[in-house]
C-alpha positions in Angstrom: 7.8 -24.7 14.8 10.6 -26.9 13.7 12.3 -27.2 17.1 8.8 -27.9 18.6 8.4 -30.5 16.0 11.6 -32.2 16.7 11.0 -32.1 20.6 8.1 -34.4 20.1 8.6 -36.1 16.9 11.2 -38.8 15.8 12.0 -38.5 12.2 10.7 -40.4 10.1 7.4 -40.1 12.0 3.2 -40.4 11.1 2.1 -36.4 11.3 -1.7 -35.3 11.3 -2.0 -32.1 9.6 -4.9 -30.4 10.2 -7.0 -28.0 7.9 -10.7 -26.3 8.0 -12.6 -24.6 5.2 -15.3 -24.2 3.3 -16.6 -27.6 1.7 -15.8 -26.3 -1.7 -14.5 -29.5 -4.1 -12.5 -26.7 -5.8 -10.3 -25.8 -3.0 -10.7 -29.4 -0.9 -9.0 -30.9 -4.1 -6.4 -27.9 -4.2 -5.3 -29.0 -0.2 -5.2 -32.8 -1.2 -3.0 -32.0 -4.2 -0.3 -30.8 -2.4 0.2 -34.6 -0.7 0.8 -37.8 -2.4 -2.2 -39.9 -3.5 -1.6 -42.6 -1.2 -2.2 -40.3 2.0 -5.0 -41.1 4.4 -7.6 -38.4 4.6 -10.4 -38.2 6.9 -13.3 -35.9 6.4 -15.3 -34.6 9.2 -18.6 -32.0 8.2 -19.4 -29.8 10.7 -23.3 -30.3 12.3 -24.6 -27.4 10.0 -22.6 -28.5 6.9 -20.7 -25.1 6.4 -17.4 -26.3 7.3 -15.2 -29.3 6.5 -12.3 -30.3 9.1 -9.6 -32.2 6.7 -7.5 -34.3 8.8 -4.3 -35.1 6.3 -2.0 -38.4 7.8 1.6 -38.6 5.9 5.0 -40.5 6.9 7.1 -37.5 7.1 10.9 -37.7 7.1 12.0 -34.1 8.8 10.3 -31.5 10.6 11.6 -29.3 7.6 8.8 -31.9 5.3 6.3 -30.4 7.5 6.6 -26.7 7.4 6.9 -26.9 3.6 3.6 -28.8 3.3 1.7 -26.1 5.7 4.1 -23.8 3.8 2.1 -24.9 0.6 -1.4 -24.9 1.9 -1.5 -21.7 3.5 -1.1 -20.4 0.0 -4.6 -21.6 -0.8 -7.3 -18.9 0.1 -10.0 -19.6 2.4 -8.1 -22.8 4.1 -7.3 -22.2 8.1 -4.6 -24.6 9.1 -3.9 -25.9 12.4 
């Protein structure tokens, strides 16, 4: 992933990090604690309101800022990152 990442990405760069889940607060507040308050986040519900798409937009500095912060969220049960 990081040699991907550096392929198309010029450091220090605007990434998107994609995540879906369940619309629980509980574990939507566990994903957005592992990024900075000042972070944009967009929220987008799917048509039947059982899923939430996070989208996650952060200045990172290396592609090696990157796998650590899907590193961290794929510890959190019931999230599928993209």
């Amino acid at each position: 992933m990081r040699e991907a990442l550096n392929k198309v990405h010029e450091w220090p760069s605007l990434y998107m990090f994609k995540f879906i889940m369940e619309p629980d607060d509980h574990r939507i507040n566990a994903v957005l604690a592992v990024f900075p308050p000042e972070v944009e986040v967009l929220r987008k519900y799917s048509q039947a309101g059982k899923y939430v798409g996070l989208t996650v937009k952060e200045v990172m500095m290396s592609a090696d800022e990157v796998v650590a912060r899907y590193d961290q969220v794929a510890l959190i049960e019931g999230v599928i990152v993209l």
